[in-house]
N, C-alpha and C positions, 0 to 999 in steps of 0.2 A: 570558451569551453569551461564549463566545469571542473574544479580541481575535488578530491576526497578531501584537501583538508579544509577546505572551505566551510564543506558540510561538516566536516567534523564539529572544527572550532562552532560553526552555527548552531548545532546540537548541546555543544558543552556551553553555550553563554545562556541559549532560551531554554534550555531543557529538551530531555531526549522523550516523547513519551510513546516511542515506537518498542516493540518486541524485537524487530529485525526489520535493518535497515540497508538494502543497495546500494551501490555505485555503480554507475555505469558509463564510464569515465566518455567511451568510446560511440555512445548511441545506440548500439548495435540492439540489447534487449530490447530496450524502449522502443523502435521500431519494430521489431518480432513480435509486440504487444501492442501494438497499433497506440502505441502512448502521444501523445498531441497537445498534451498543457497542464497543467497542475492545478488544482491535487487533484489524482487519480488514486484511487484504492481499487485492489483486486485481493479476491479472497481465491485461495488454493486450496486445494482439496489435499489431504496425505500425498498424493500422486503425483503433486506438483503441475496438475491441472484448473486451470482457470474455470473457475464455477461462478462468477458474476465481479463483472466489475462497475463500478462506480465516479463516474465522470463530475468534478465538481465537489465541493466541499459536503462534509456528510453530518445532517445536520441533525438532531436526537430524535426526532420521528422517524428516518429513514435507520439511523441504528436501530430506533426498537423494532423496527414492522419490519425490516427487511434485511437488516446484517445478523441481530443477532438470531435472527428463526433460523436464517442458514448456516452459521456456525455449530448452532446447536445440532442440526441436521447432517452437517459434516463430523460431528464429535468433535468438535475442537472447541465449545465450554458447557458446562452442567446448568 
């Protein structure tokens, strides 16, 4: 199982370049999210509703054509 400080220290040796980052010590979200392998990104809406998730690493075409149109569309960047 996964321990948080793991992640931590992992974060503090390679760099953190996340905004906000989970633990889910227990499983429990990561199943309620149908989550099944890494990296998954999911983008939230204000409401804390899942508006598209992203299976697989996300590679700079899939940022421009597809994450960032929908953030912009969510308001979360200019």
């Amino acid at each position: 199982m996964d321990q948080r400080s793991d992640a931590s220290g992992w974060l503090a040796r390679f760099g953190n370049p996340y905004d906000a980052s989970l633990f889910d010590g227990e499983g429990r979200v990561g199943i309620d999210f149908g989550v099944y392998g890494v990296p998954e990104t999911y983008v939230l809406d204000s409401n804390g509703i899942i508006r598209k998730r992203f299976v697989g690493p996300l590679s700079a075409e899939v940022v421009d054509k597809e994450l960032l149109p929908l953030l912009k569309q969510l308001g979360g960047t200019s």
